[in-house]
C-alpha positions as CSV (number, residue, x, y, z in Angstrom):
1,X,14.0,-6.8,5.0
2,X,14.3,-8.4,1.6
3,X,17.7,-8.2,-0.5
4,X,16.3,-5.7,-2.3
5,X,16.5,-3.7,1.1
6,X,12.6,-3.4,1.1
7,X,10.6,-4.1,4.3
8,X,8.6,-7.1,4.3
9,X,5.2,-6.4,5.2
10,X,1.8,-8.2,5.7
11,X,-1.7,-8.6,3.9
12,X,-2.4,-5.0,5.5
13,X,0.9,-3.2,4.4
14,X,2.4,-3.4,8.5
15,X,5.8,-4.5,8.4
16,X,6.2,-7.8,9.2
17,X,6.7,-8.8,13.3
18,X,6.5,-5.2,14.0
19,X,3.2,-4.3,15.9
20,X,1.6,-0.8,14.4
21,X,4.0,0.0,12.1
22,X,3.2,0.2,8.3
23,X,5.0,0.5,5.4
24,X,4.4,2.3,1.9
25,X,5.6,3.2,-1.3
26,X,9.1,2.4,-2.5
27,X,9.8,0.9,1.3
28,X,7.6,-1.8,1.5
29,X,7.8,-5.1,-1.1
30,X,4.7,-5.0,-2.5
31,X,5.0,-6.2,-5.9
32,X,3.8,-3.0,-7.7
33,X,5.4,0.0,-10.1
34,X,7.4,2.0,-7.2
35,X,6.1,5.7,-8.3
36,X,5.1,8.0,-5.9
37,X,1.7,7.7,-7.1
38,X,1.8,4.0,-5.8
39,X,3.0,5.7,-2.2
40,X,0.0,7.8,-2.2
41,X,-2.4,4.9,-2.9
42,X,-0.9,3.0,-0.3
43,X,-1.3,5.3,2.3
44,X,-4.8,6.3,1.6
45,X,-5.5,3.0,2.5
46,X,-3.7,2.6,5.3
47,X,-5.4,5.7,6.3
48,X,-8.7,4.5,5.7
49,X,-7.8,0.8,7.6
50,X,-6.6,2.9,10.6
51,X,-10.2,4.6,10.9
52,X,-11.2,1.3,10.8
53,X,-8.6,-0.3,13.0
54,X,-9.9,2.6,15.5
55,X,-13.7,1.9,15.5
56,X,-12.9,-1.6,16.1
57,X,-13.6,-2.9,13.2
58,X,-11.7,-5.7,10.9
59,X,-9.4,-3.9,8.5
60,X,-9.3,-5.1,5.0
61,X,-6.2,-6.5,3.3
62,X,-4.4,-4.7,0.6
63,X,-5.4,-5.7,-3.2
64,X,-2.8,-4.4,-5.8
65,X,-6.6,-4.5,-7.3
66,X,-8.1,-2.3,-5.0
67,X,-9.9,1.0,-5.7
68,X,-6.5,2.2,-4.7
69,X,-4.5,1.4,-7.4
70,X,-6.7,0.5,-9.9
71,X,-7.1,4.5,-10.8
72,X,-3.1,4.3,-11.1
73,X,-3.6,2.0,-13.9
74,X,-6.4,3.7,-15.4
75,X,-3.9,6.9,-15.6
76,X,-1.3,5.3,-16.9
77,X,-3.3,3.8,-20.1
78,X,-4.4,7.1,-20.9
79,X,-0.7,8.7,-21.1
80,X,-1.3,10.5,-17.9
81,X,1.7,9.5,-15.8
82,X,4.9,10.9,-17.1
């Protein structure tokens, strides 16, 4: 945990020297706007790495970036969010 109390997690959102556990939203420290839009976003992808994680295959790292939060952006510059 940080000082903030926020779990320290890794390029994939799993908390830091804990094996299969992940953490999202206003938990983790991720330096990103803590809405709950941001939660959502987060665990989409972890959702989607999971599948991936299942078949075997490489999961990709988080990117504040992404197509996962880049539509929370996009909202926000439109006066979306309130």
């Amino acid at each position: 945990m940080n000082r903030l109390g926020r779990l320290n997690v890794d390029d994939f959102l799993q908390v830091k020297d804990v094996p299969d556990v992940y953490a999202i939203g206003d938990c983790n420290d991720v330096p990103e706007i803590k809405l709950a839009y941001g939660a959502e976003t987060q665990g989409k992808y972890v959702a989607d790495n999971l599948k991936l994680k299942h078949e075997g295959k490489a999961m990709k790292p988080y990117n504040i970036n992404s197509k996962y939060s880049a539509s929370m952006w996009r909202n926000r510059s439109r006066g979306d969010e309130k």
